[in-house]
C-alpha positions as CSV (number, residue, x, y, z in Angstrom):
1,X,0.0,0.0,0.0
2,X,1.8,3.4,-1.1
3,X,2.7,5.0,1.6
4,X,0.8,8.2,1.3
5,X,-2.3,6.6,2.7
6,X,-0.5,7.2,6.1
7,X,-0.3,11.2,5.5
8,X,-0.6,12.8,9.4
9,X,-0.1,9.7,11.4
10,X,2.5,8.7,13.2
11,X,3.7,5.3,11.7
12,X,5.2,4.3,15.0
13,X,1.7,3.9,16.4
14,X,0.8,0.2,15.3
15,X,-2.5,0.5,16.0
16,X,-3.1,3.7,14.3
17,X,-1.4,2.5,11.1
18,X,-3.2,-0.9,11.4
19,X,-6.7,1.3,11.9
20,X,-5.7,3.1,8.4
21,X,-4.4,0.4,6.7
22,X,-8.1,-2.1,7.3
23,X,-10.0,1.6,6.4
24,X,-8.0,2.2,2.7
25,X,-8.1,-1.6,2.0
26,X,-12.2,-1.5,2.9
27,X,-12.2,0.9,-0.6
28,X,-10.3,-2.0,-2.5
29,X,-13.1,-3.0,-4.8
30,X,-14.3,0.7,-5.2
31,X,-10.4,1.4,-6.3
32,X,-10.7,-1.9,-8.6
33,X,-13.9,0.0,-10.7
34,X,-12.4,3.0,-10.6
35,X,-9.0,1.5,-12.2
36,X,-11.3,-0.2,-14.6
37,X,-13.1,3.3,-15.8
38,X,-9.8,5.0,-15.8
39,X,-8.6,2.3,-18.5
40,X,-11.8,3.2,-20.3
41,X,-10.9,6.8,-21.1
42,X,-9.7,7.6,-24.3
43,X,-6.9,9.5,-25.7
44,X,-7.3,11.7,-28.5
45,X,-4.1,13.1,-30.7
46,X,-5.5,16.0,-33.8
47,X,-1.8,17.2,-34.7
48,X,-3.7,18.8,-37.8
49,X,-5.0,21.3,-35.4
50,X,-3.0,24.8,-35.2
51,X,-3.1,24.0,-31.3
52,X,-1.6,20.3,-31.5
53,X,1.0,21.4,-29.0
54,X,-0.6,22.6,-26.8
55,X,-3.7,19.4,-26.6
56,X,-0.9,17.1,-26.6
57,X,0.7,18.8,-23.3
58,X,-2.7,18.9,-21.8
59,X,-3.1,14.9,-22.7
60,X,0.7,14.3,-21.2
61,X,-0.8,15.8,-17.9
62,X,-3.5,13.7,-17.9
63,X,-2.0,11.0,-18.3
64,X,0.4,11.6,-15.6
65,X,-2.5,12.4,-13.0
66,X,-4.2,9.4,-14.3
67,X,-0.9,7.1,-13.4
68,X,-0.6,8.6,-9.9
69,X,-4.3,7.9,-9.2
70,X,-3.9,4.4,-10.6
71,X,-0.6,3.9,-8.6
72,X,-2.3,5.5,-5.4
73,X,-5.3,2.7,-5.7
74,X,-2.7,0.1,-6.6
75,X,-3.5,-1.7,-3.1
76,X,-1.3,-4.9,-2.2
């Protein structure tokens, strides 16, 4: 489990990390669908447009905010 779910407590606190750790991995199969819809979105690439540039930056940080998400919700 990425080690953000544990943002503002105190990982020395077993049972504090254990209370976080069976609360994120209650979402598992919520994070499954939602991995599932993320695959689902498409990409689009119109380099014929006079603005190609700048739709292909805006789909490069998509993609990257997607791939965080999906590595947040990557539970283990």
């Amino acid at each position: 489990m990425n080690s953000k779910w544990y943002k503002g407590i105190d990982t020395k606190d077993e049972k504090a990390k254990e209370k976080r750790t069976k609360e994120v991995m209650s979402y598992k199969s919520a994070f499954v669908e939602l991995d599932d819809l993320l695959k689902e979105k498409p990409q689009t690439r119109e380099y014929e447009l006079p603005s190609w540039s700048h739709k292909q930056a805006d789909i490069n940080g998509y993609n990257q905010a997607i791939r965080e998400v999906k590595e947040l919700i990557k539970l283990k």
